[in-house]
N, C-alpha and C positions, 0 to 999 in steps of 0.2 A: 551230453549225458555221461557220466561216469561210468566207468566199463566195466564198475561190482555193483551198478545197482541196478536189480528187477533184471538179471540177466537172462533170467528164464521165462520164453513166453507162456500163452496160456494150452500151445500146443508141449512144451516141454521144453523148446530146441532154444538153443542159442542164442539171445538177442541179434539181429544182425549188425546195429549200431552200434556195440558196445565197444568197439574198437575207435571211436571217436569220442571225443568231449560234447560234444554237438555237431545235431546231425542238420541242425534248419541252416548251417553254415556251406553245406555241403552242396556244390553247385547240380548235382545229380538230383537229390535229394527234393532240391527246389523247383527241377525240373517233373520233377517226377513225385510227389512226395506220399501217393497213396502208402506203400509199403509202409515207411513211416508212421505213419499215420496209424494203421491199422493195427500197430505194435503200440504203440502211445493209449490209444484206447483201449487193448485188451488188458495190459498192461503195468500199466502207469496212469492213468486218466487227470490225475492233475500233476503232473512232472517239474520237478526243482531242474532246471539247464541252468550249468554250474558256470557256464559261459555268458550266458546272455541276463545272468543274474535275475531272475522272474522263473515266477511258476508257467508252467503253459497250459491248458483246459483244454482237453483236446474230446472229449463227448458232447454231444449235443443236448443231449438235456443239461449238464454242468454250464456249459455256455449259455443258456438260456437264462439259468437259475442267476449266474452271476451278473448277467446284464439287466438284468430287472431290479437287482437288489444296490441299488446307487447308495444306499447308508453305509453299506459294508464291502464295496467294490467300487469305487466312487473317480469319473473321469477327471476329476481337478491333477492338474501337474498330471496327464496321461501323456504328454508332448514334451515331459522336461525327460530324454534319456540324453547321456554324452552324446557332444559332438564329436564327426571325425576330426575337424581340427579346432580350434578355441578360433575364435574369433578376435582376428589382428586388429591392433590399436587405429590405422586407417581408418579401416573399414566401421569401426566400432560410433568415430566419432563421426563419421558419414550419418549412421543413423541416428544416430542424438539429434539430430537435424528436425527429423519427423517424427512422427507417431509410431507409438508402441501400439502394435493391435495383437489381438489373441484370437481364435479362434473359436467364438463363444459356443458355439452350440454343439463342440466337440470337450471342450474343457472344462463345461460346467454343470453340474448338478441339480434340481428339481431343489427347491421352486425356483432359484434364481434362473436355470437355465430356459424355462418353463416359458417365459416371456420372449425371450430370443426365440424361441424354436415357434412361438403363434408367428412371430414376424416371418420366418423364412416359413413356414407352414403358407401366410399369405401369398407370398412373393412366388413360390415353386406351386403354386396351388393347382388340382388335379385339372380343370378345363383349360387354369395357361400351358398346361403342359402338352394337352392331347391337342390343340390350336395349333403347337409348335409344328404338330405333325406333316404340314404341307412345306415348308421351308426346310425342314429334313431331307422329305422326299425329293427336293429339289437339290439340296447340296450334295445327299447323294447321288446323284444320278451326274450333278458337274463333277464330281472327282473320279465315278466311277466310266465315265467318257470318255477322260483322259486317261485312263488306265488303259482302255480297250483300243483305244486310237492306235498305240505305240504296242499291242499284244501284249502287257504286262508292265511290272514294274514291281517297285517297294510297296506292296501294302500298308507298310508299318508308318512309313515320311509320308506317303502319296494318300493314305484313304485314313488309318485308323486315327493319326496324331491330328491331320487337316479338319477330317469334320466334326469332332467335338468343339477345336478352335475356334470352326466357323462358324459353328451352331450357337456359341454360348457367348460369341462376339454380337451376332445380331440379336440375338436376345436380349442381352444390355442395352444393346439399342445404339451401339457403334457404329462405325462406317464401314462396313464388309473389308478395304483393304487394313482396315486396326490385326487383323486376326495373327497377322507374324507378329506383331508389340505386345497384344495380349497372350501369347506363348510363350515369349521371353521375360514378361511378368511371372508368370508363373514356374519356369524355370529357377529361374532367380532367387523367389521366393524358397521352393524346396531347396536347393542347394545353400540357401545363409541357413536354411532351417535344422538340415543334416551338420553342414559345415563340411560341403565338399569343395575342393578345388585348393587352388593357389590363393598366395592371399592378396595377389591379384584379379584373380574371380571373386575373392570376398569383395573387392572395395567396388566392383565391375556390380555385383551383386546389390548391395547396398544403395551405387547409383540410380539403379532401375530402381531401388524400393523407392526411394524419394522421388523418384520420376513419376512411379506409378498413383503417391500418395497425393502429388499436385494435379494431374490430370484428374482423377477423379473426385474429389474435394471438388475444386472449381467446376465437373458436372454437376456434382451434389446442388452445390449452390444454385445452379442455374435452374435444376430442376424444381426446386422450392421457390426461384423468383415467378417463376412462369404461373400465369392464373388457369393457364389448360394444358398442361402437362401430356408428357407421352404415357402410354401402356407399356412399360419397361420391364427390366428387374431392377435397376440401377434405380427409375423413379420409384418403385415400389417401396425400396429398403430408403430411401433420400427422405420419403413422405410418410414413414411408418410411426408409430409414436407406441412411448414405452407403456405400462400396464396405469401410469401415471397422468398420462398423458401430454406427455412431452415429447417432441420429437430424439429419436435417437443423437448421441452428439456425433461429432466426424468421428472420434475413433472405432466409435462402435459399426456407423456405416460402414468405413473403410474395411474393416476387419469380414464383414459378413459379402462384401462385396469379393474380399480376397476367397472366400469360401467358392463365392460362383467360378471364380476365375481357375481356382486347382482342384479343387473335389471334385470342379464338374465337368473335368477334361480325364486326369490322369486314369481312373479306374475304366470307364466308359472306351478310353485306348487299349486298355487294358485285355478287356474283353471282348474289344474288338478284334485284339492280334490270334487271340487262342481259340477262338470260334472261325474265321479264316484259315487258320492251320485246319481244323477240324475239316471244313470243308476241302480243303485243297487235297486233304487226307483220301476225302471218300465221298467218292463221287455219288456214292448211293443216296448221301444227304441232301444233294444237290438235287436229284432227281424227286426226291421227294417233299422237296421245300417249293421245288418248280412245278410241281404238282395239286399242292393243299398249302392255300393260302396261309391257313390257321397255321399251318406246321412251322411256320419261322418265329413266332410266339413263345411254342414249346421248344424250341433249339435253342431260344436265348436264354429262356431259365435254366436250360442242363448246364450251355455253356458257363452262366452265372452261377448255377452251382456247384460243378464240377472245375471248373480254373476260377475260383473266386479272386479278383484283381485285386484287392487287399486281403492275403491270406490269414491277416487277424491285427487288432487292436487291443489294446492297455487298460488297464483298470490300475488303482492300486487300493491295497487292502487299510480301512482307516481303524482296525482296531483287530485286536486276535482274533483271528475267526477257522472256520473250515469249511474245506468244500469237498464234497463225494468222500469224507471221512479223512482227505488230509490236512491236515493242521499248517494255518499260513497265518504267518507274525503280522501281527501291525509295521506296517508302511513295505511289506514285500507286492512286489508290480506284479502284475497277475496280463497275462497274455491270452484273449480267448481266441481261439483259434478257428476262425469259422471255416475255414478249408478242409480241417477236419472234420466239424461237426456236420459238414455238408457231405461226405461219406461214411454217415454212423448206420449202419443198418437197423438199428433202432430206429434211425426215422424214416429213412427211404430203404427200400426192397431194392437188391443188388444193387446198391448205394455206390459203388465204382464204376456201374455202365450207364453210357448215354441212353436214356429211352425217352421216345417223341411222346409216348402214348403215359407216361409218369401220373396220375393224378394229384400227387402231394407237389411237384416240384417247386412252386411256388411258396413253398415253406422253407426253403433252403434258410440260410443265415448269412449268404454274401455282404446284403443292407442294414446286416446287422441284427437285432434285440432288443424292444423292451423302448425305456425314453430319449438313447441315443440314435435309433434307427434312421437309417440313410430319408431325406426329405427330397431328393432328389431320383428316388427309385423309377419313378412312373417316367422322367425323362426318360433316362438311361434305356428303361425297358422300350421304348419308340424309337428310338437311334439304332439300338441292337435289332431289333424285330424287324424295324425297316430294312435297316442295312443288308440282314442275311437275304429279306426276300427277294430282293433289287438283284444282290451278286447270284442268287440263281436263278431270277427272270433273265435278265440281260447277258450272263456270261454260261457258255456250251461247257466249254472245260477250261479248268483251274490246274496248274498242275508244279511243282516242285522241280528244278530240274537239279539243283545237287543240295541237299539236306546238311551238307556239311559245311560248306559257303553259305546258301541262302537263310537260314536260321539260326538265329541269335536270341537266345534267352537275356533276360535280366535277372543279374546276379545279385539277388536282394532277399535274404531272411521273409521280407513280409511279403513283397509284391511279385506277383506272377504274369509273364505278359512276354510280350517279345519286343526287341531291338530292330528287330531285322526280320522280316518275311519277303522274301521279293521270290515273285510267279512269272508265269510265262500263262497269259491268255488269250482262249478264243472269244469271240461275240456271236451269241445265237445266231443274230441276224445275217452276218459271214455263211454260217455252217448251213441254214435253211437256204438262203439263195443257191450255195454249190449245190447242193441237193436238187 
């Protein structure tokens, strides 16, 4: 933010940001970003960051307005922003090897996107999702075992990263120990995607793509030879055919398969880490989630709306236009902000605090808006719901023992989530027997 513009809030005082160029850079900021936030909407509501070169949307009905309007806010090239480093000549020629895939139902626009998204529409569809529910309950309860066994540990390595892993491993229909190969796929893939690392992690990077692109192709295949095939996701997208009716080709399989493998881990870890702080927080949540079954439902939509795990996504503008009356050129990137829009008191009542009893909560904007919305919601809300109910059926007390060690934020503009939670716990079952 520039430190002469809109320096006056709408109470008078001071901007408090105006002393930075950008505040979403601000590891505080990203911890914490309500204050922000609340100054951006009264404010500023669609904000030029002179830094991150994009507008931001920081209202919830602007956010809304823009993600429905895909003519004039439109997700094509929303995934082209600089890399932190260019991608070295190795590593480059490593992937010329395989397939260029894209991420089609994040990249592309109505109608062409519109065919992709029936496909993964089939594929994530609502009763394969709530089926998944008893293989959940199961994974969590093997990680949260191990946790209680040893009185604690890393939530973040030990419970939040492992069962999304494991969940979206057997879901594909892999071999349960695949679950460390398919999180280094996906590793992989984000960091060639950002262009983080050495460019010895490029070429390291690159390796895995090709690796991952032959494994699966050769399932592909296998799945189309078979005359009675599995209940998959991997056979679902391998046997899917386009609005033409043709079978999808490899790259387009590969690319939607890459979807299952990082969409349907990263954010779902996400929320897993800030919803665990939550409770580790206050124990009063615990009591009352170990109380009313339904209440771990309503915990995961706060948590969902309140630490949204991608705290916003891309658009870019395809012709001059304007939003909430400010004027955005043709081809300027447009950033909507759902982190914010999920604390606009326009749409939720004391929009900053956790409340179990919310009746909107499930309008939040974590999954998104309009014909890009998250197709994997109903998972994620099973995972989350399970999970909180589980860690307050099964675990007496959760507890922090140094805040300064044990919590680790990730330092990321978008994503919000933790590195590092590591607790010290008890097991009901412990605590009822001494009694």
């Amino acid at each position: 933010m520039e430190a002469n513009t809109q320096a006056q809030g709408a109470a008078g005082g001071k901007c408090p940001f105006a002393g930075s160029v950008s505040s979403l850079f601000d590891p505080a900021v990203q911890r914490e970003p309500n204050e922000f936030y609340r100054w951006l909407r009264t404010t500023d509501p669609v904000h030029w960051d002179d830094t991150m070169q994009m507008f931001i949307v920081s209202k919830a009905a602007l956010i809304r307005e823009a993600a429905e309007d895909t003519e004039r806010f439109s997700s094509v090239g929303s995934l082209d922003f600089p890399r932190e480093r260019p991608l070295c000549p190795a590593a480059a020629a490593v992937r010329d090897t395989t397939y260029a895939t894209e991420p089609l139902t994040i990249i592309l626009d109505p109608p062409v996107h519109t065919q992709y998204r029936k496909i993964m529409n089939s594929a994530l569809s609502i009763p394969r999702m709530r089926a998944a529910r008893p293989a959940i309950e199961r994974l969590v309860t093997e990680f949260l075992d191990r946790l209680l066994t040893k009185k604690g540990g890393d939530l973040v390595e030990e419970f939040a990263v492992a069962l999304p892993f494991a969940l979206i491993t057997e879901m594909m229909g892999l071999p349960g120990d695949m679950a460390p190969k398919v999180r280094k796929w996906a590793g992989a893939y984000q960091d060639q995607l950002i262009g983080r690392g050495s460019e010895d992690r490029q070429v390291e990077c690159a390796n895995m793509y090709v690796e991952y692109h032959r494994y699966f192709a050769e399932r592909v295949e296998n799945c189309r030879a078979q005359s009675n095939p599995h209940d998959d996701l991997v056979t679902c997208i391998a046997l899917a055919r386009k609005d033409d009716g043709s079978l999808l080709p490899m790259v387009e399989v590969l690319a939607m398969i890459e979807q299952f493998i990082v969409a349907g881990a990263e954010t779902t870890t996400n929320t897993l880490t800030m919803g665990l702080l939550t409770l580790a927080r206050r124990s009063d949540l615990m009591t009352r989630l170990r109380a009313d079954r339904d209440a771990s439902e309503a915990f995961a939509e706060e948590v969902l709306r309140l630490f949204a795990p991608a705290q916003g996504l891309f658009r870019t503008a395809t012709r001059d236009t304007e939003l909430g009356g400010t004027p955005i050129p043709k081809g300027s990137r447009v950033m909507l902000r759902w982190g914010a829009g999920n604390t606009d008191d326009d749409l939720f009542v004391n929009a900053e605090e956790l409340d179990l009893s919310r009746p909107n909560s499930h309008q939040h904007l974590t999954f998104g808006h309009g014909p890009h919305k998250c197709q994997g919601a109903t998972l994620a809300r099973i995972e989350l719901s399970t999970s909180f109910r589980m860690f307050a059926t099964l675990v007496d007390k959760m507890s922090i023992v140094d805040a300064e060690r044990d919590i680790e934020y990730i330092q990321a503009p978008i994503f919000m989530g933790l590195k590092r939670l590591v607790v010290a716990m008890v097991p009901r079952e412990t605590v009822e027997v001494a009694n």
